[in-house]
C-alpha positions as CSV (number, residue, x, y, z in Angstrom):
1,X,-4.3,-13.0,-11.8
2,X,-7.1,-11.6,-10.0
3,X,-7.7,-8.3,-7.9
4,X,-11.2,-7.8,-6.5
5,X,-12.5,-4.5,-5.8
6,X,-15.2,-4.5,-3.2
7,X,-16.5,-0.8,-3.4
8,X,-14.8,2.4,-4.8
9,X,-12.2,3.1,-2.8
10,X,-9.9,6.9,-3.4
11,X,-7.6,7.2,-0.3
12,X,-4.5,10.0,0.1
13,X,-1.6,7.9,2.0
14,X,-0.4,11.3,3.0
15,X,2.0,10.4,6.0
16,X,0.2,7.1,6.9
17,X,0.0,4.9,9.0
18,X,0.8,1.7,7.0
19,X,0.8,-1.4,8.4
20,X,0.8,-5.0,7.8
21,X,-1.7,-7.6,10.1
22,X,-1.5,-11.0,9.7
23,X,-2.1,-13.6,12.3
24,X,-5.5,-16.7,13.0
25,X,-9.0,-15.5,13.0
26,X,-11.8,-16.1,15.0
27,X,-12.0,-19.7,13.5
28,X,-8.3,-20.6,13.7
29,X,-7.9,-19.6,10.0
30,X,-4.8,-17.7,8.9
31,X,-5.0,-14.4,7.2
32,X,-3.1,-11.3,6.0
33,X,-3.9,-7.5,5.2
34,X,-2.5,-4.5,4.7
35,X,-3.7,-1.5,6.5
36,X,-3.7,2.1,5.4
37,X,-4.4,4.9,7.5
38,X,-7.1,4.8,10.3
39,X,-10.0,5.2,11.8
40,X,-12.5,5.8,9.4
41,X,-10.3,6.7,6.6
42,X,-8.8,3.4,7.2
43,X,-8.5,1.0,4.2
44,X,-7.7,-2.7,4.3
45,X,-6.4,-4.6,1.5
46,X,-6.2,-8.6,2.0
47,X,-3.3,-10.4,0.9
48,X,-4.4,-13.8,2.6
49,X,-4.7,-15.4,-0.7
50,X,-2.3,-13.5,-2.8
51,X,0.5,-15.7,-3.9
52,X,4.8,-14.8,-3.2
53,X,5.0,-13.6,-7.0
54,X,2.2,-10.4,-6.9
55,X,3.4,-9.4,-3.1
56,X,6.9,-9.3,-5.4
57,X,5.3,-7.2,-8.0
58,X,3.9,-4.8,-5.1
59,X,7.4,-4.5,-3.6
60,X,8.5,-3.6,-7.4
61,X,5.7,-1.1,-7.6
62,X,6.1,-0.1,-4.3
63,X,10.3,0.8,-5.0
64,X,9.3,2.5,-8.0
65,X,6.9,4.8,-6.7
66,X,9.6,5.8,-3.9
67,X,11.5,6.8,-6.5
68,X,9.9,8.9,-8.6
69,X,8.8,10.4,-5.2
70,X,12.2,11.4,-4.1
71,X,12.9,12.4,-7.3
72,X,10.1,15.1,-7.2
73,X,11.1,16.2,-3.7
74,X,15.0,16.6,-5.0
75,X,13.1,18.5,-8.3
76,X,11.5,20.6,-5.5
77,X,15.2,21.5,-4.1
78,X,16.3,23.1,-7.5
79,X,16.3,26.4,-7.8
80,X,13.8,28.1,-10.3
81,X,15.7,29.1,-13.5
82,X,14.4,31.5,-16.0
């Protein structure tokens, strides 16, 4: 497997947007992305060529990093204990 990295790329997800674009370019050719944010803080990752098993793997990464993040926010909830 494969990822390229076209250009250094640091972006805070914060509260989004995400969104996924797929659909027929210009030339009639399929493709896929994923969209964070906007605008100019907007970054685009392309999936057009990425194959069922690594979108899995995201998903996996994805449901594990939702985790840990609502485990911080129910650490957050505790009180402070001496």
């Amino acid at each position: 497997m494969s990822a390229y990295l076209y250009g250094p790329i640091a972006l805070d997800l914060s509260d989004g947007p995400v969104k996924a674009v797929y659909g027929r370019d210009e030339q009639g050719r399929p493709f896929a992305r994923l969209v964070f944010g906007e605008g100019s803080q907007q970054v685009t990752v392309s999936v057009t060529h990425t194959p069922p098993d690594t979108l899995t793997q995201l998903q996996e990464a994805i449901a594990q990093i939702t985790a840990w993040t609502r485990r911080q926010e129910q650490i957050k909830s505790l009180p402070v204990v001496a």
